[in-house]
C-alpha positions as semicolon CSV with decimal commas, in nm:
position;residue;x (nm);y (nm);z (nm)
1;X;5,063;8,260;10,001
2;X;4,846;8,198;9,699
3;X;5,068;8,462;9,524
4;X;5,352;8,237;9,602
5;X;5,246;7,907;9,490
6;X;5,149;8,000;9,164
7;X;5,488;8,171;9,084
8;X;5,651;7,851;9,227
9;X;5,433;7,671;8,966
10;X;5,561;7,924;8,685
11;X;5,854;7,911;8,784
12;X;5,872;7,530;8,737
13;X;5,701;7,496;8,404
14;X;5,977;7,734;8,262
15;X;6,223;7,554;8,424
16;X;6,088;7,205;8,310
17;X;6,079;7,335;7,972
18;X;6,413;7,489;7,906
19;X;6,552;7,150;8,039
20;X;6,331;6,928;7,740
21;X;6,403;7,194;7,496
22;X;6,808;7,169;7,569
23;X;6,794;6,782;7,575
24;X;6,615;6,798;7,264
25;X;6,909;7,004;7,140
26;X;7,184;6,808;7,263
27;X;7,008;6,495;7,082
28;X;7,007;6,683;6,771
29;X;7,340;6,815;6,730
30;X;7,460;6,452;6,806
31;X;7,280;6,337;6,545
32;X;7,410;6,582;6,295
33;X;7,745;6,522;6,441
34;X;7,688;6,158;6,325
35;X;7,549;6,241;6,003
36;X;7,863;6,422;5,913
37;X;8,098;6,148;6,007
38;X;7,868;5,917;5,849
39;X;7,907;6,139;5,532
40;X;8,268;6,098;5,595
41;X;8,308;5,724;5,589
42;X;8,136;5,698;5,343
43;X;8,362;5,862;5,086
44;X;8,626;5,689;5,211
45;X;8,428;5,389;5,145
46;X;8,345;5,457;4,836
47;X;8,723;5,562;4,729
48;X;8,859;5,269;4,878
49;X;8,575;5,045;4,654
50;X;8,679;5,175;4,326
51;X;9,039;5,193;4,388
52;X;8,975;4,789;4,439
53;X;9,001;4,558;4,176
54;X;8,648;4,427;4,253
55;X;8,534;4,790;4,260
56;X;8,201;4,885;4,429
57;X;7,996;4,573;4,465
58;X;7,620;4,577;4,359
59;X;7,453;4,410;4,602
60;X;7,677;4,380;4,980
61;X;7,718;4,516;5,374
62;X;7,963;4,502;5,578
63;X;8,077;4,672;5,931
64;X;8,227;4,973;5,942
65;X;8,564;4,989;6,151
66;X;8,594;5,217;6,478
67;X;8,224;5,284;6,471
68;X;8,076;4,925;6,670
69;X;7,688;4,985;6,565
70;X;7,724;5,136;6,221
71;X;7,703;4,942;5,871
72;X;7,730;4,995;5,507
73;X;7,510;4,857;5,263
74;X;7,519;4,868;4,853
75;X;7,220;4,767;4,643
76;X;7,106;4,823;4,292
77;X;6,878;5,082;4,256
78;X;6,803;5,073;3,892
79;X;6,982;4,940;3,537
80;X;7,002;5,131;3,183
81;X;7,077;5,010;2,886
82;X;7,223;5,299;2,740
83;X;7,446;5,191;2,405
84;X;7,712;5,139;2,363
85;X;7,746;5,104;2,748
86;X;7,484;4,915;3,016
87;X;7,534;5,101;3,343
88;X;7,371;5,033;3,728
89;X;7,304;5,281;3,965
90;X;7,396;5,190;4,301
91;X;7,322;5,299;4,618
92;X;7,556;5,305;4,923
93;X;7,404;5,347;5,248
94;X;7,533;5,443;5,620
95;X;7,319;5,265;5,891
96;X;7,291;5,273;6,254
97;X;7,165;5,031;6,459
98;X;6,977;5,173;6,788
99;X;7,001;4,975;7,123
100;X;6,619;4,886;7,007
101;X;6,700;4,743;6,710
102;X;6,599;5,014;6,503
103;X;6,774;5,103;6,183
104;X;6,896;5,470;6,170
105;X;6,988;5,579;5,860
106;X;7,295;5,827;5,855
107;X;7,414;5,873;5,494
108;X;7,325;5,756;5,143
109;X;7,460;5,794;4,803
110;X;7,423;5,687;4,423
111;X;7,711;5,568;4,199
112;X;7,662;5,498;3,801
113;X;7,872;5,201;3,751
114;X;7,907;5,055;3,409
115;X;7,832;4,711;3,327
116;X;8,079;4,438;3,188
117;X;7,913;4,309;2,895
């Protein structure tokens, strides 16, 4: 009987275990799903900015069509005054907002973007 319980009880704890390790999984191969996609939009972003006459604003967000809790967001991460032309690197980020409010960050890239003097 004794001999029985305790395989019951091993058998349980590997059981228990393979189940958190393949939800685990599952979680991360959605998120890498997402960060691919995210990588995605974001170059079209990004092509559809400079093709623009505005081009790729320094300091904006925005929603991102067909994906309800992701956003983009551009902001200048640092200026050079290199002669004979001032440039600004900016940085475009893919965001993801959680059902708890949290911020997920999916993709992010830097643009050089030359200055109008």
């Amino acid at each position: 009987m004794v001999e029985v319980v305790v395989g019951l009880t091993l058998l349980a704890t590997v059981i228990v275990s393979s189940l958190l390790a393949f939800s685990k999984h599952q979680k991360q191969i959605r998120l890498a799903r997402s960060k691919i996609t995210a990588v995605e939009v974001a170059d079209d972003l990004l092509n559809r900015m400079s093709a623009s006459r505005t081009g790729i604003p320094s300091a904006a967000t925005g929603p991102l069509p067909g994906h309800p809790t992701w956003s983009w967001r551009t902001s200048v991460t640092e200026k050079m005054l290199r002669n004979p032309i001032p440039m600004q690197i900016i940085k475009l980020q893919i965001i993801e907002r959680e059902t708890n409010s949290k911020l997920n960050l999916l993709a992010s890239t830097s643009v050089v973007k030359a200055i109008d003097p």
